[in-house]
N, C-alpha and C positions, 0 to 999 in steps of 0.2 A: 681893438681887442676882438680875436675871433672867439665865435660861440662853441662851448665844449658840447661833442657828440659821444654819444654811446654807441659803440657796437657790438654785435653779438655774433656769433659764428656758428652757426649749427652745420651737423654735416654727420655722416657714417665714420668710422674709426676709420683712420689712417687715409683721409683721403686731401688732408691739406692744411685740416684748420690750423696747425701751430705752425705750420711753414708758414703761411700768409701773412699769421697774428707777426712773428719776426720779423717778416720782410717789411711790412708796415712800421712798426717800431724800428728797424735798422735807419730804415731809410729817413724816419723823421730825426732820428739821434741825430746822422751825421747833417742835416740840414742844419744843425742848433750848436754842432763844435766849433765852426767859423767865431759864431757868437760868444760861445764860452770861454774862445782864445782870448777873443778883444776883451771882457770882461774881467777874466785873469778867474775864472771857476778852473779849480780840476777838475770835477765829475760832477755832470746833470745833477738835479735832486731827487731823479726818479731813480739814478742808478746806486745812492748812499745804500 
């Protein structure tokens, strides 16, 4: 079991934070569909 992290994003308006916050979440979603296929989930639980 990995240890759950918090992060936090500070920054000026429009200079990235929510493109980042995505790109992070995109990228761990599609690490976890592989897994989802074999397990037979349609959709994560974080995307109900």
């Amino acid at each position: 079991s990995k240890p759950h992290v918090n992060v936090g994003t500070i920054g000026h308006v429009e200079h990235g934070k929510t493109t980042l916050t995505a790109a992070i979440t995109k990228r761990e979603k599609l690490k976890l569909l592989p897994l989802m296929k074999l397990i037979k989930l349609s959709k994560p639980m974080f995307l109900l």
